[in-house]
C-alpha positions, 0 to 999 in steps of 0.5 A, spaced: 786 061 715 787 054 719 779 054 720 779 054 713 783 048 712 781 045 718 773 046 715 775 044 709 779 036 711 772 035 715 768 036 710 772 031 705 772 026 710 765 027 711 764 027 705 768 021 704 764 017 709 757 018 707 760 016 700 763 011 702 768 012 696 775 012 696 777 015 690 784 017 687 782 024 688 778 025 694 786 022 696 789 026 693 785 033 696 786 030 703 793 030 701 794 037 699 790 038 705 795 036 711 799 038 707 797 044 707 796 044 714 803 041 716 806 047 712 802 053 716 804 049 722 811 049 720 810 057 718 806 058 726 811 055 730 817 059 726 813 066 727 812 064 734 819 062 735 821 069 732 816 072 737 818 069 743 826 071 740 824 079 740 820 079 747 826 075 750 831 081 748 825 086 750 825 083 757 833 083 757 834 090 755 828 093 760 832 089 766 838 092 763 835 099 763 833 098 769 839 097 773 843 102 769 837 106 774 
């Protein structure tokens, strides 16, 4: 899904430069665009928190499990 946004802003701004046209809207497509991006790198970094969480606790838990051995 971030391959598409990231194809997508390219080709605005490419669009952008052949045009030379700076209109309101291809702003505003921009905009929506990084806005986009940054909301999924916001919900990426949760989700890699949330994993680096589990798998801590699964460490802790096989080192437990190991020394009760």
């Amino acid at each position: 899904m971030m391959k598409l946004y990231l194809l997508l802003f390219l080709s605005v701004v490419s669009f952008s430069c052949m045009e030379q046209k700076k209109t309101e809207e291809t702003l505003q497509a921009k905009n929506k665009t990084i806005d986009s991006l940054k909301a999924e790198l916001k919900d990426c970094t949760a989700q890699a928190k949330i994993m680096a969480e589990v798998l801590e606790k699964e460490r802790i838990e096989l080192q437990n499990n190991k020394a009760t051995k």
